[in-house]
Steps between C-alpha positions, in 0.01 A plus 500: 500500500368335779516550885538171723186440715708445846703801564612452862465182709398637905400857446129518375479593148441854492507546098240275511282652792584850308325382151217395743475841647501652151240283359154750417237339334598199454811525280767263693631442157554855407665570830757197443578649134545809599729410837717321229533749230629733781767225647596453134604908489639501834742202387585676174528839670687469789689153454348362834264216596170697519374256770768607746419888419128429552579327796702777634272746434178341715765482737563846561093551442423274829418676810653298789340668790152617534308703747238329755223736722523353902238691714686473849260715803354661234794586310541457140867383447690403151693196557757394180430109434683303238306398168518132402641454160171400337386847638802651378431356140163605465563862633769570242289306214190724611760819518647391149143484302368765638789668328430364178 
């Protein structure tokens, strides 16, 4: 069974960026077989596009705010900023494999 190459049109393609993140030594190929053997048991398992759950589940992984240090008179002070979404990406990719 195969998986189709574009999965969303506009949103960057996260499964993608994921298999990238997961790559060690070399072993893209591995990664990709792998990523699809487990979308093959989530579709047969729970009856639901495994894209959308994968999806999903970076979403709730991605910090939205992050903490900044602004020395004001000599004053450290920790000021919330908003993450861009490329940040947001590779913080929950980086949270994700360090799982694995």
């Amino acid at each position: 069974m195969k998986l189709k190459a574009n999965y969303r049109k506009g949103k960057p393609n996260i499964v993608k960026l994921f298999v990238g993140c997961l790559v060690r030594n070399g072993n893209k190929s591995r990664s990709e077989r792998i990523r699809n053997e487990v979308f093959i048991m989530v579709r047969q398992q729970l009856f639901m596009a495994p894209i959308v759950i994968f999806e999903k589940a970076i979403e709730n992984l991605k910090p939205e705010v992050t903490v900044k240090i602004k020395k004001i008179g000599g004053i450290l002070y920790k000021i919330p900023c908003l993450l861009p979404t490329y940040q947001q990406y590779s913080f929950s990719n980086a949270l994700v494999n360090n799982l694995c």
